[in-house]
PADO-916513 format. One record per atom (N, C-alpha, C, CB): atom name; residue in one letter; y, x, z negated. Coordinates in nm, 4 decimals, decimal comma, padded with zeros to 6 digits. Glycine has a CB too. Layout:
N
REC:atom:type:y:x:z
REC:CA:A:Y:X:Z
...
//
This chain:
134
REC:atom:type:y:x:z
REC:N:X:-00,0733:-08,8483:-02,6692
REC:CA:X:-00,0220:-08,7188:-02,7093
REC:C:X:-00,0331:-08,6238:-02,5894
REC:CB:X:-00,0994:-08,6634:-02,8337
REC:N:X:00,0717:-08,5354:-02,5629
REC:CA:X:00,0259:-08,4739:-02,3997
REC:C:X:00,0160:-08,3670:-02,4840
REC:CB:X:00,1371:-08,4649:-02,2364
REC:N:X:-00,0858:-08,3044:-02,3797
REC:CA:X:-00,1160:-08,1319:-02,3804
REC:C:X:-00,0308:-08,1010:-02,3797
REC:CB:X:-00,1800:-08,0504:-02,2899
REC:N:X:-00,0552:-07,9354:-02,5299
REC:CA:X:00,0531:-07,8346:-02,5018
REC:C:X:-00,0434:-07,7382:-02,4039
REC:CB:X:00,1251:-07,7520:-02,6562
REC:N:X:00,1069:-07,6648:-02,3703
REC:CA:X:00,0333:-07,5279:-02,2659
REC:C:X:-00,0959:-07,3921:-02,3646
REC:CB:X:00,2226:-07,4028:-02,1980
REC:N:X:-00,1515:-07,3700:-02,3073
REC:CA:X:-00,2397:-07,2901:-02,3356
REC:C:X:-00,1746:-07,1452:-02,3545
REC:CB:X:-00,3400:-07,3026:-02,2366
REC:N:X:-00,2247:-07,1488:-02,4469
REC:CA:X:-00,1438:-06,9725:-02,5085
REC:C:X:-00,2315:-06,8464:-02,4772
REC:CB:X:-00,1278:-06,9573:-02,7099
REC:N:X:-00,3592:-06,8817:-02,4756
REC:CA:X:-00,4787:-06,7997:-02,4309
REC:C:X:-00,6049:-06,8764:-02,4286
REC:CB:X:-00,4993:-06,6804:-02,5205
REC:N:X:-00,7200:-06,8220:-02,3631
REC:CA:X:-00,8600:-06,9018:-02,3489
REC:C:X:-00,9372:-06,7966:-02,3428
REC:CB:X:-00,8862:-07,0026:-02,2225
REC:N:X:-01,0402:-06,8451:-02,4664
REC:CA:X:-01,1733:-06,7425:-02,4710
REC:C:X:-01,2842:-06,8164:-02,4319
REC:CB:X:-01,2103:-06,6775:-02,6183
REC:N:X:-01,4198:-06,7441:-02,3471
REC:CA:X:-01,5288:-06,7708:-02,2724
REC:C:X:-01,6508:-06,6625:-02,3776
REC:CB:X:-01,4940:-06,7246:-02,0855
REC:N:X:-01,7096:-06,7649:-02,3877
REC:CA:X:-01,8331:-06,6803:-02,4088
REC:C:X:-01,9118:-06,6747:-02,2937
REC:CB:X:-01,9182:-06,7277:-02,5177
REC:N:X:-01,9269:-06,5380:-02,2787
REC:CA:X:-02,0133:-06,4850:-02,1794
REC:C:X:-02,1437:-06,5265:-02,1525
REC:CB:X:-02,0241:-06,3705:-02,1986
REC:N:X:-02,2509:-06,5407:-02,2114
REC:CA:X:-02,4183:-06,6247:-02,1959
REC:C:X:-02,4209:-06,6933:-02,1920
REC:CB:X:-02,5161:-06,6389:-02,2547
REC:N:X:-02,4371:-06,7833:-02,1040
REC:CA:X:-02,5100:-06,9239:-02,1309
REC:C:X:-02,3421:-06,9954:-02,0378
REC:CB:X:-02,5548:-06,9783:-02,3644
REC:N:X:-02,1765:-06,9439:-02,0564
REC:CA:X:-02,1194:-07,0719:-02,0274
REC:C:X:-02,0306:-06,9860:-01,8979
REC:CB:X:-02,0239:-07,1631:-02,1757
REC:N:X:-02,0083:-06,8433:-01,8962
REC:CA:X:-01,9831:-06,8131:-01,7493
REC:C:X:-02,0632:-06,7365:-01,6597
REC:CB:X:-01,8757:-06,7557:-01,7395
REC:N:X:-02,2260:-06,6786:-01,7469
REC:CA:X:-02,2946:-06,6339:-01,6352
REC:C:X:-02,4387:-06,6905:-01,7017
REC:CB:X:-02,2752:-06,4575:-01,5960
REC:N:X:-02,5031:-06,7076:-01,5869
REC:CA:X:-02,6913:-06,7663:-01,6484
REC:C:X:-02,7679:-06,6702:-01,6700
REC:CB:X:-02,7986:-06,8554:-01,5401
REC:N:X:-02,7010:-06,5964:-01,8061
REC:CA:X:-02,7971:-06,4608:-01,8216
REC:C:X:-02,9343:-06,5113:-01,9006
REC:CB:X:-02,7104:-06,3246:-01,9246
REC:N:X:-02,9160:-06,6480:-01,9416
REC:CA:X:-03,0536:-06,6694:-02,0527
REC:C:X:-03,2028:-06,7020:-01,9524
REC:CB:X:-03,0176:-06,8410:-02,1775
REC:N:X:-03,1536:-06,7401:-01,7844
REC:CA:X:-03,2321:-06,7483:-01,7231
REC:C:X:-03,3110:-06,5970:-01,7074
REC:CB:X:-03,1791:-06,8138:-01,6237
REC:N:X:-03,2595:-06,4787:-01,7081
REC:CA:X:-03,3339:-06,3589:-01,6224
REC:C:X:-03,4029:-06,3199:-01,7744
REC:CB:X:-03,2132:-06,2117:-01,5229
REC:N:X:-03,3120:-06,3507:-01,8540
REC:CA:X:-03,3916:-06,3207:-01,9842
REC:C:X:-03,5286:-06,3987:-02,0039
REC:CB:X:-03,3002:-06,3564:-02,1077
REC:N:X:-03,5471:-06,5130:-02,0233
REC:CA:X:-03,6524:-06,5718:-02,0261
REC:C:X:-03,7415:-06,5462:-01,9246
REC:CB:X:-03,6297:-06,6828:-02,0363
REC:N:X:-03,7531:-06,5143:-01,7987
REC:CA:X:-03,8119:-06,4859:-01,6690
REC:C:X:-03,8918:-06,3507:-01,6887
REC:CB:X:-03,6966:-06,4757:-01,5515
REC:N:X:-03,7710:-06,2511:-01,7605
REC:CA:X:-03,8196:-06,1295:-01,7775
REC:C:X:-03,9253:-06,1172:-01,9119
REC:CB:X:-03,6961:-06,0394:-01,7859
REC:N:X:-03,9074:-06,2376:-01,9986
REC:CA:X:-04,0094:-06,2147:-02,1197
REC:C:X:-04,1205:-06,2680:-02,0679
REC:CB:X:-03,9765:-06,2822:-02,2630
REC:N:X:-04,1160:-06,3780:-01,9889
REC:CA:X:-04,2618:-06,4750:-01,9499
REC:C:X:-04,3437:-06,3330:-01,8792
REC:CB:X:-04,2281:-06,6484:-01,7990
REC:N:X:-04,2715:-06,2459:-01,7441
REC:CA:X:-04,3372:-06,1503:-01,6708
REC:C:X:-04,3838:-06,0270:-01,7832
REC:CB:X:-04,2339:-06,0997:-01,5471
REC:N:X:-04,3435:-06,0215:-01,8825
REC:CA:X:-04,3602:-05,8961:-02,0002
REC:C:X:-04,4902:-05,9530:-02,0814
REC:CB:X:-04,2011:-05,8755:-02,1237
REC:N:X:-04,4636:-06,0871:-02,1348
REC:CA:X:-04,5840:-06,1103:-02,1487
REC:C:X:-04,7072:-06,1325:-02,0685
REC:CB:X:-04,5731:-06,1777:-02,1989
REC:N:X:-04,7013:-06,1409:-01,9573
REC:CA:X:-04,8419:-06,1696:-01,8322
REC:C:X:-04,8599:-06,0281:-01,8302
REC:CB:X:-04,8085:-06,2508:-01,6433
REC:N:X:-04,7683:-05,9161:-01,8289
REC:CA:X:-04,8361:-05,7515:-01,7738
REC:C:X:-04,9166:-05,7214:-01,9347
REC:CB:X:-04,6670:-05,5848:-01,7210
REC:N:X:-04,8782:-05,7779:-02,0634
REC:CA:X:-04,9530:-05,7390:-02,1881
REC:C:X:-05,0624:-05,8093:-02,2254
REC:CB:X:-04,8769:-05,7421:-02,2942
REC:N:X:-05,0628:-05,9191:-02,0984
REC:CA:X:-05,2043:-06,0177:-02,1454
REC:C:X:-05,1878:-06,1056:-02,2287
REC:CB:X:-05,3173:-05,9531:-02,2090
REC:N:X:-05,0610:-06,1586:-02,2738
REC:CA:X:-05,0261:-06,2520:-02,3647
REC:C:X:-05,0061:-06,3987:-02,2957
REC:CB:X:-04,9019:-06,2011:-02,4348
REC:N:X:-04,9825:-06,4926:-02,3785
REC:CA:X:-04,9827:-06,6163:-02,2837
REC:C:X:-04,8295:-06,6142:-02,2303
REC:CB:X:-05,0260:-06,7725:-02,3692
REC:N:X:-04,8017:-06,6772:-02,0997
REC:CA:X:-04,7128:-06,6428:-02,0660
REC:C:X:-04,6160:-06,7751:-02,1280
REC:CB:X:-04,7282:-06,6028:-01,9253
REC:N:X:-04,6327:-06,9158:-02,1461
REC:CA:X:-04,5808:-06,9660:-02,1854
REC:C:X:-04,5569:-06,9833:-02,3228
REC:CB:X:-04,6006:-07,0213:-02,1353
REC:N:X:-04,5702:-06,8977:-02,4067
REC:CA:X:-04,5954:-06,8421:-02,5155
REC:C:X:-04,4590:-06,7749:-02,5052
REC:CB:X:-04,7293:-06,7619:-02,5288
REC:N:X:-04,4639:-06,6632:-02,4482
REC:CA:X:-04,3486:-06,5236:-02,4517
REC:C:X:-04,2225:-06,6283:-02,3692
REC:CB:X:-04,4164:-06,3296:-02,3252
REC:N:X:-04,2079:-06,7074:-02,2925
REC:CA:X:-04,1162:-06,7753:-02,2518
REC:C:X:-04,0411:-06,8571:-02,3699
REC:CB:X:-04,1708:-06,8506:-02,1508
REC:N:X:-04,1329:-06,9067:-02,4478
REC:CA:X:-04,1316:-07,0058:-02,5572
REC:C:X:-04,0205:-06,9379:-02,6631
REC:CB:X:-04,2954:-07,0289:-02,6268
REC:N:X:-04,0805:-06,8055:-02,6862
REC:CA:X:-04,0494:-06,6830:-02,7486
REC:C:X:-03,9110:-06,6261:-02,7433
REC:CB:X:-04,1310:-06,5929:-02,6983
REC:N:X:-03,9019:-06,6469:-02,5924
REC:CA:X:-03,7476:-06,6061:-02,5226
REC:C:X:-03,6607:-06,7115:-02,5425
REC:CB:X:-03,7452:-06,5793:-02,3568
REC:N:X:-03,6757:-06,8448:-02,5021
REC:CA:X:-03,6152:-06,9452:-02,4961
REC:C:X:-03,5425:-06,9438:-02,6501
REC:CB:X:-03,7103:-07,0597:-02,4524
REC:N:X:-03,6667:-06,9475:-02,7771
REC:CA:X:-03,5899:-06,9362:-02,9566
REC:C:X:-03,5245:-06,8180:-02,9587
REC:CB:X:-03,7052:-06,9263:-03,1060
REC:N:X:-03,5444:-06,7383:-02,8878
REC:CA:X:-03,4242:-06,6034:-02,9079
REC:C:X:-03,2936:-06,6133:-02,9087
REC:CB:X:-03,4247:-06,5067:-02,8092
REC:N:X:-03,2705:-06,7152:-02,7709
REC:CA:X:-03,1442:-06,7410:-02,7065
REC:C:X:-03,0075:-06,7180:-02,8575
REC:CB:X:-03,1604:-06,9306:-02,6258
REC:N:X:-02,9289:-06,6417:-02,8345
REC:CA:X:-02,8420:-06,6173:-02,9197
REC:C:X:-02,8604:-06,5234:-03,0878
REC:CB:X:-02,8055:-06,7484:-02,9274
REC:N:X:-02,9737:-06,4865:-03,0618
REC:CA:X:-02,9932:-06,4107:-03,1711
REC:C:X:-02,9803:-06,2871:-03,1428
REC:CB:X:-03,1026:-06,4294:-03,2288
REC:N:X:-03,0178:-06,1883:-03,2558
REC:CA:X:-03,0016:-06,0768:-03,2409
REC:C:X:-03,1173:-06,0016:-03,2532
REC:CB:X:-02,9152:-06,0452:-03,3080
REC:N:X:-03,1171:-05,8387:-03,2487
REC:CA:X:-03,2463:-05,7841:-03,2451
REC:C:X:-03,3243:-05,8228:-03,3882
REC:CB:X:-03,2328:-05,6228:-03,2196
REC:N:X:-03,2590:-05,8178:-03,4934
REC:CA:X:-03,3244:-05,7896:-03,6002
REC:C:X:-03,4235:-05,9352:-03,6422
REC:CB:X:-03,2103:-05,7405:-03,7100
REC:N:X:-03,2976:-06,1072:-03,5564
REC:CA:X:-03,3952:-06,1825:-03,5960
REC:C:X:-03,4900:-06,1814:-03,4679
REC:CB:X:-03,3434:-06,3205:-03,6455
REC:N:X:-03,4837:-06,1862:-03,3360
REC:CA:X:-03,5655:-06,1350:-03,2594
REC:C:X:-03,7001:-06,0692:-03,2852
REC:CB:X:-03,5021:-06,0692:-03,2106
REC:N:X:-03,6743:-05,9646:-03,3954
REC:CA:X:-03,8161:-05,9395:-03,4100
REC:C:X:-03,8787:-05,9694:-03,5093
REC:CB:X:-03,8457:-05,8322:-03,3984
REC:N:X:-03,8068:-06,1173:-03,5829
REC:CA:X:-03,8976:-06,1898:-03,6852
REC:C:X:-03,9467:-06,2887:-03,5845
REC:CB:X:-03,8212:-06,2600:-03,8294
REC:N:X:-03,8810:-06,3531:-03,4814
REC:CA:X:-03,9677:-06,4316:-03,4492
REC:C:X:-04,0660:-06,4093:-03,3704
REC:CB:X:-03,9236:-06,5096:-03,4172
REC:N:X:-04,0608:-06,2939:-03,3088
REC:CA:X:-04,1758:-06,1785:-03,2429
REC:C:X:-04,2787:-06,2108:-03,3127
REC:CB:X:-04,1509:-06,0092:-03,2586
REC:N:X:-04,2088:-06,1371:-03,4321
REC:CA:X:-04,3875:-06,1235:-03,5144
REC:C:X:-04,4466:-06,2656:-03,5471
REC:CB:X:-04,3865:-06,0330:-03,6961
REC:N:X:-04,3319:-06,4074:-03,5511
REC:CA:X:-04,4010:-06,4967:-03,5784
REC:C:X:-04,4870:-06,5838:-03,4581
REC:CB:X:-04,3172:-06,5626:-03,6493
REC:N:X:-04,4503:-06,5509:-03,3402
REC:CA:X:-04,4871:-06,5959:-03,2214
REC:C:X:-04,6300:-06,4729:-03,1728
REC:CB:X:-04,3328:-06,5995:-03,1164
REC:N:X:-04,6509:-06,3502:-03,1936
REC:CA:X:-04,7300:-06,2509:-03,1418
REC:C:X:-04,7532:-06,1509:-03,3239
REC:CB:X:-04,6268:-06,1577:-02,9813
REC:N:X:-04,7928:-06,2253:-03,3920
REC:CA:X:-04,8249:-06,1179:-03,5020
REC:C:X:-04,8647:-05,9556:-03,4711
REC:CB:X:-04,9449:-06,1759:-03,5758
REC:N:X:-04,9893:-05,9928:-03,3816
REC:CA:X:-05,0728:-05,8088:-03,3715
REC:C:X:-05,0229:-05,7583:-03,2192
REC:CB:X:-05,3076:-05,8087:-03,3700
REC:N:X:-04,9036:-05,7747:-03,2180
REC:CA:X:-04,8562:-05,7235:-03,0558
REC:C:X:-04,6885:-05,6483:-03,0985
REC:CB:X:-04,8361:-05,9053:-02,9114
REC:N:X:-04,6921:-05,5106:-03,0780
REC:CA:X:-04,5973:-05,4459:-03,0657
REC:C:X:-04,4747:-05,5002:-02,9750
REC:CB:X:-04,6478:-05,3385:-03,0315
REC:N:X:-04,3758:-05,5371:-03,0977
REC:CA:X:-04,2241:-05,5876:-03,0078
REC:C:X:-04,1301:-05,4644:-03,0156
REC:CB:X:-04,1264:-05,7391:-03,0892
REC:N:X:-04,1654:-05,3612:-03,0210
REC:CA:X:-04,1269:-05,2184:-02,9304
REC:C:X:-04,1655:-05,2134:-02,8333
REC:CB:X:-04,1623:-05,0980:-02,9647
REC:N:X:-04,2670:-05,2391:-02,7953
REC:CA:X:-04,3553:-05,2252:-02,6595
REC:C:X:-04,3471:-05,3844:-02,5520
REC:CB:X:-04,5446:-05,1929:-02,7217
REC:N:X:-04,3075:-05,4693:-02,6048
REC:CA:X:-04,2897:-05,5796:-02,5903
REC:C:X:-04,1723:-05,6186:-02,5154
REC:CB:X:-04,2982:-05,6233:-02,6939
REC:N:X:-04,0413:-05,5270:-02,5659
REC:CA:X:-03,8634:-05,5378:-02,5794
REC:C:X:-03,8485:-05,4593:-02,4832
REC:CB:X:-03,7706:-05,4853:-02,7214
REC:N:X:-03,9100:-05,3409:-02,4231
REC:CA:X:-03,9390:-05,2795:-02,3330
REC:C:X:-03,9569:-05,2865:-02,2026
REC:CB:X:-03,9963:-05,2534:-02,3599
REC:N:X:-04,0754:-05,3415:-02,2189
REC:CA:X:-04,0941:-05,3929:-02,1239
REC:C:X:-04,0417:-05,5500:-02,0805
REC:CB:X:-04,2071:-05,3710:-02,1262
REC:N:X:-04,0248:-05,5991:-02,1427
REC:CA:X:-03,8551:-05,7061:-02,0943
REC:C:X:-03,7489:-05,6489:-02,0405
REC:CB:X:-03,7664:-05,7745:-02,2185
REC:N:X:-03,6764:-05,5614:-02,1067
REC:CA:X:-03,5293:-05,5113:-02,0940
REC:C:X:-03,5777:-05,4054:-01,9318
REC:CB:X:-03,4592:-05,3975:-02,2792
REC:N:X:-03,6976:-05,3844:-01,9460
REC:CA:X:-03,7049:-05,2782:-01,7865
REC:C:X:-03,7332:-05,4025:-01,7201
REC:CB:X:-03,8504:-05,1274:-01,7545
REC:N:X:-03,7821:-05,4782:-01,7099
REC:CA:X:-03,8213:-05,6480:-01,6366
REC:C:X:-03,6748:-05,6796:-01,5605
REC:CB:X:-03,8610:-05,8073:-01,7884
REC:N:X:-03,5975:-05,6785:-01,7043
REC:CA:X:-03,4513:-05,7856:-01,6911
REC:C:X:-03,3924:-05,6472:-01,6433
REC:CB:X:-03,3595:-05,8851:-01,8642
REC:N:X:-03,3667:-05,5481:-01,6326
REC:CA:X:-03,2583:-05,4858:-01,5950
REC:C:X:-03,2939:-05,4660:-01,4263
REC:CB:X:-03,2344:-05,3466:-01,6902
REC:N:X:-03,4390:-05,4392:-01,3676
REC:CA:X:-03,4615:-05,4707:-01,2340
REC:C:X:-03,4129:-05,5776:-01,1884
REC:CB:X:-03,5754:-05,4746:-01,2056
REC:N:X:-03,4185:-05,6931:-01,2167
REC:CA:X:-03,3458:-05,8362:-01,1845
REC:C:X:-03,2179:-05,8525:-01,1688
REC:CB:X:-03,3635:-05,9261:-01,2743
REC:N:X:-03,1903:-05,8051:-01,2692
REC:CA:X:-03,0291:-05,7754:-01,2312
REC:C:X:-02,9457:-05,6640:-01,1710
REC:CB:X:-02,9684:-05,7806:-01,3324
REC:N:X:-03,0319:-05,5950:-01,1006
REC:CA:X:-03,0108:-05,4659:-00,9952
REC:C:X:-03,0355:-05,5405:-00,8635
REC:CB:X:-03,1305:-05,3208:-01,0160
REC:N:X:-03,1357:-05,6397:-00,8716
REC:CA:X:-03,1992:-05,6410:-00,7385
REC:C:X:-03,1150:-05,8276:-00,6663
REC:CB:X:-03,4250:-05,6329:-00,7716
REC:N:X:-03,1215:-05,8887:-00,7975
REC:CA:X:-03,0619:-06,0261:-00,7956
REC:C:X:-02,9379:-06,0531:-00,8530
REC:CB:X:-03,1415:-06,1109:-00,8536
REC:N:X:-02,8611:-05,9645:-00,9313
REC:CA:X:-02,7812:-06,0387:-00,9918
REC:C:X:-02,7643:-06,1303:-01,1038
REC:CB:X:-02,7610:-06,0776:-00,9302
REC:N:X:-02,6961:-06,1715:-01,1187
REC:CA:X:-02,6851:-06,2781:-01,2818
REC:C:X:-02,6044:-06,4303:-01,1837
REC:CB:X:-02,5168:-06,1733:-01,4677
REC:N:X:-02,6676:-06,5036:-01,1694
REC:CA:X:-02,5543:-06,5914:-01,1785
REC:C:X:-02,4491:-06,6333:-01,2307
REC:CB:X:-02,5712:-06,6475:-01,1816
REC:N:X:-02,3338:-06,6559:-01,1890
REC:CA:X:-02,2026:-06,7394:-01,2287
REC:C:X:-02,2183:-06,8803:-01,2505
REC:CB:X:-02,0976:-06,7309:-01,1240
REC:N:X:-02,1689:-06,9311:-01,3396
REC:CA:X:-02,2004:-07,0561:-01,3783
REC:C:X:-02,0705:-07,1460:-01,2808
REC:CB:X:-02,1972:-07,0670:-01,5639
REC:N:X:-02,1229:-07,2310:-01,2484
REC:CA:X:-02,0550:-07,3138:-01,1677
REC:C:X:-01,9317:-07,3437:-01,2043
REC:CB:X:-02,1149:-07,4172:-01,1499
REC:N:X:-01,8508:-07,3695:-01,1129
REC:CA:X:-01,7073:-07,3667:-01,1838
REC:C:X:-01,6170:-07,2440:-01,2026
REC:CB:X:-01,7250:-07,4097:-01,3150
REC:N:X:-01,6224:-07,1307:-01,2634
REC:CA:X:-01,6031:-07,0243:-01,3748
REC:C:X:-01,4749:-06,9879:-01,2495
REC:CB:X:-01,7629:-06,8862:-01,4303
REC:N:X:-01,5369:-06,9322:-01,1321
REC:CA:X:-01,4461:-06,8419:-01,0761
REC:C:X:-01,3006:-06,8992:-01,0097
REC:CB:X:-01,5268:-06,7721:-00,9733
REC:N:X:-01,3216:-07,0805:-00,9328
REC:CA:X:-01,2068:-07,1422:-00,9879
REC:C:X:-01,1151:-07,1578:-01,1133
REC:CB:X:-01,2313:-07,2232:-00,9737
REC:N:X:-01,1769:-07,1252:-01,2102
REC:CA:X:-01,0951:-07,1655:-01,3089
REC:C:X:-01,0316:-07,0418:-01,3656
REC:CB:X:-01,1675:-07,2457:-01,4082
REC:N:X:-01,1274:-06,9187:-01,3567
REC:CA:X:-01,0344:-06,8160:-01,3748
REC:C:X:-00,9434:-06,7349:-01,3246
REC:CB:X:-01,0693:-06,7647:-01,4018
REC:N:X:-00,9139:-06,8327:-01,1281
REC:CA:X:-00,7997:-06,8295:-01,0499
REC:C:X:-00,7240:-06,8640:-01,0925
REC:CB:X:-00,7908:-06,8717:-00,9581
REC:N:X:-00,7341:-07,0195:-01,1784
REC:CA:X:-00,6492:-07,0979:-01,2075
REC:C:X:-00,5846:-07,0337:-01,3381
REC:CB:X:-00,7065:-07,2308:-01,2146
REC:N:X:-00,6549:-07,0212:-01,4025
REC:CA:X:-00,5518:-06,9185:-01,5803
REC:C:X:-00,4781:-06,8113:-01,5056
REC:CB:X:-00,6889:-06,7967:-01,7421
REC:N:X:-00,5517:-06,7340:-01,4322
REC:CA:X:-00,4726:-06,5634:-01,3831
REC:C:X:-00,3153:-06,7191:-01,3284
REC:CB:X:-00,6116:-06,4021:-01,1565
REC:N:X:-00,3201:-06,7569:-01,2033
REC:CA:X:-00,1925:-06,8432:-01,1525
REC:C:X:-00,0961:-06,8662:-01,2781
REC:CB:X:-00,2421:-07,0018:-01,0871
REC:N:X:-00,1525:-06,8791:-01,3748
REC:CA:X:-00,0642:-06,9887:-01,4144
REC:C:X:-00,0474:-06,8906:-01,5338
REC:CB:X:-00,1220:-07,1615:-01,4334
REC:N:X:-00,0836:-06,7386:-01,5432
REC:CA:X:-00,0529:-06,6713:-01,6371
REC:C:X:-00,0855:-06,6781:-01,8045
REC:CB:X:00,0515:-06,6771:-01,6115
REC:N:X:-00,2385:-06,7555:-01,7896
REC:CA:X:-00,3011:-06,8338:-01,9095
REC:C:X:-00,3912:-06,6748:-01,9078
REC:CB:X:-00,3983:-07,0280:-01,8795
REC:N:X:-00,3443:-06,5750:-02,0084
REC:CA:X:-00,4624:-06,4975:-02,0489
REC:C:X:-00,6293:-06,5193:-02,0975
REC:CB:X:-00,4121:-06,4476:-02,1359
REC:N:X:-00,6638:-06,4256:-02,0421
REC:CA:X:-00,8302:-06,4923:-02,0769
REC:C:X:-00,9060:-06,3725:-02,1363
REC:CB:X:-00,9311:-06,5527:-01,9189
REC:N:X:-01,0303:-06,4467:-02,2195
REC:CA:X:-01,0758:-06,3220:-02,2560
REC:C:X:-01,2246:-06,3473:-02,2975
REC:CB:X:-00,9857:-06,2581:-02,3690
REC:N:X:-01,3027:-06,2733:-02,3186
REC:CA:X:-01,4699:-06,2867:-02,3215
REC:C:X:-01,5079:-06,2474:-02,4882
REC:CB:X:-01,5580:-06,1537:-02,1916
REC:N:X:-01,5287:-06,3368:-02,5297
REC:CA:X:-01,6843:-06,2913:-02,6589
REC:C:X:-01,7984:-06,2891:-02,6132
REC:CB:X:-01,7246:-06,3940:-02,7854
REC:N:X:-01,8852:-06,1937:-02,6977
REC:CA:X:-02,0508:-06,2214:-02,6671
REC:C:X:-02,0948:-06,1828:-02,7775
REC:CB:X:-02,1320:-06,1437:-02,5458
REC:N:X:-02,2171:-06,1938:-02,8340
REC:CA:X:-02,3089:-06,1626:-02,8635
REC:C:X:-02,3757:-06,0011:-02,8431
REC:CB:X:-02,3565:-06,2546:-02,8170
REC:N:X:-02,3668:-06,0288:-02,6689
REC:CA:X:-02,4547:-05,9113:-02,6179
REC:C:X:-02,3596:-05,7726:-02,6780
REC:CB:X:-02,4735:-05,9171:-02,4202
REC:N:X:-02,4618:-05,6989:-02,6631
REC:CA:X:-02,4239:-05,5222:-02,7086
REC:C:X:-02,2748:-05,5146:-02,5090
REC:CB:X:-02,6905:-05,3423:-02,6905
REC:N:X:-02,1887:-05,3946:-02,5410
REC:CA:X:-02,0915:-05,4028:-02,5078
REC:C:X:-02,1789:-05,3062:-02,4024
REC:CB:X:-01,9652:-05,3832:-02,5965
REC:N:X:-02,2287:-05,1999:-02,3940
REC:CA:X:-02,3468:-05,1477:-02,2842
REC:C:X:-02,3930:-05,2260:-02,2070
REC:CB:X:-02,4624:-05,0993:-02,3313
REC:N:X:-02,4496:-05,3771:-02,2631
REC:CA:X:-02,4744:-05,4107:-02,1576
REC:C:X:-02,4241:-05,5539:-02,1136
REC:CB:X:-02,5950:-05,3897:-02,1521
REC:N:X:-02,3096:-05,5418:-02,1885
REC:CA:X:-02,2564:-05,6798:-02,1417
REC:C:X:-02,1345:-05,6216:-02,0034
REC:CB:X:-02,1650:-05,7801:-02,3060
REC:N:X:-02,0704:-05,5436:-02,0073
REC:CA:X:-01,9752:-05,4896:-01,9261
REC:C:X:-02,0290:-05,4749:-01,7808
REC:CB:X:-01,9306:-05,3608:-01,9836
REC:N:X:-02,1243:-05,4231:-01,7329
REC:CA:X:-02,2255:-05,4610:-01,6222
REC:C:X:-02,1970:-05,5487:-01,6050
REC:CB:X:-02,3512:-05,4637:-01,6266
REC:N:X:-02,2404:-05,6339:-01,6578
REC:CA:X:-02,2330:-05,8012:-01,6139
REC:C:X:-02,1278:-05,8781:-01,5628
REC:CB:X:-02,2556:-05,8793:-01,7157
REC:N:X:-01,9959:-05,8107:-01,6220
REC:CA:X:-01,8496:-05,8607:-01,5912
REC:C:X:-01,8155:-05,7704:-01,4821
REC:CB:X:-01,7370:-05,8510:-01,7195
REC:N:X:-01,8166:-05,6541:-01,4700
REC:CA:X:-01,7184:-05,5560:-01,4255
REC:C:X:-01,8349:-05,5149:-01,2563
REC:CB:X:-01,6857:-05,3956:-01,5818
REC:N:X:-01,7403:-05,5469:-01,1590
REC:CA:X:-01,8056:-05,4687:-01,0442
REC:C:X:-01,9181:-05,4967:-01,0370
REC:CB:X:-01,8039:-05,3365:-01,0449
REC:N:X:-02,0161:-05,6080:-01,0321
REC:CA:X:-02,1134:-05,6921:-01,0362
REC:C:X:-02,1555:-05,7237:-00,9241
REC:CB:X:-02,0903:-05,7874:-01,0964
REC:N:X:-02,2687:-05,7130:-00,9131
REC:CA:X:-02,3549:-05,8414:-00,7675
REC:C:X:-02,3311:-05,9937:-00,8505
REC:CB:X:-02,6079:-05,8105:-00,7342
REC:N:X:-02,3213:-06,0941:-00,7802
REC:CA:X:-02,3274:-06,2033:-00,7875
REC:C:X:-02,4425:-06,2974:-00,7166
REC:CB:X:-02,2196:-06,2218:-00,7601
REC:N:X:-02,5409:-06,3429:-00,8125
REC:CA:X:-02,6233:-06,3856:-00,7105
REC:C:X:-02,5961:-06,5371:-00,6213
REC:CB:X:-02,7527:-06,3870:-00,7803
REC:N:X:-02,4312:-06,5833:-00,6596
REC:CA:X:-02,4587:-06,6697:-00,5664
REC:C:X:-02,3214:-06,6528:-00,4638
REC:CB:X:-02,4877:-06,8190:-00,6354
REC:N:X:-02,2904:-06,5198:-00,5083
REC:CA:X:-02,2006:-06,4835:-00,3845
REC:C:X:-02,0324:-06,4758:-00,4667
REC:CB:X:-02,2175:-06,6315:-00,2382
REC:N:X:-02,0461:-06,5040:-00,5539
REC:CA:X:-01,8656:-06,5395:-00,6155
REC:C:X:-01,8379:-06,4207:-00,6875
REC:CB:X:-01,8357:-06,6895:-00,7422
//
């Protein structure tokens, strides 16, 4: 059966055109070491987050850190992760920026879902450092 042409292509943004789950997890392991928590613990923590949202986020907070404020916690992550990505960038996932030469060429519209809040997902796309240069 041959391919038909592509009418449009959507990318989710985390995890499949930039490695944002890396600065995230990095930034919870360092949030938990400044609160005295175990650090592979709050990594652990970050890692089950991956794709959730705040509200389940802070069930599994409380189930991972019962007597530890995840106001004070989310905080100090999101100031963690937003230095990182001032100072380093987000990586591009391998591949991505060939291929979204190749749709613009060939007039294959493209377009992004996420998860993330639109504050701070647009950063990430628009006028960006790249930490590996693309």
């Amino acid at each position: 059966m041959p391919l038909q042409k592509l009418s449009a292509v959507l990318f989710d943004m985390d995890g499949l055109m930039i490695d944002s789950e890396r600065g995230g997890v990095t930034a919870c392991r360092r949030a938990g070491e400044e609160m005295g928590l175990s650090a592979e613990r709050a990594e652990a923590f970050a890692i089950a987050c991956i794709g959730s949202n705040k509200t389940r986020s802070r069930e599994l907070f409380s189930s991972f850190f019962p007597n530890v404020s995840y106001d004070e916690f989310s905080h100090r992550s999101h100031t963690i992760r937003m230095h990182l990505r001032e100072t380093e960038g987000t990586p591009v996932k391998e591949g991505l920026v060939p291929l979204l030469h190749y749709l613009n060429d060939h007039h294959c519209p493209a377009g992004v879902v996420t998860s993330t809040a639109k504050k701070e997902a647009l950063p990430q796309l628009v006028n960006r450092p790249c930490k590996n240069g693309q």
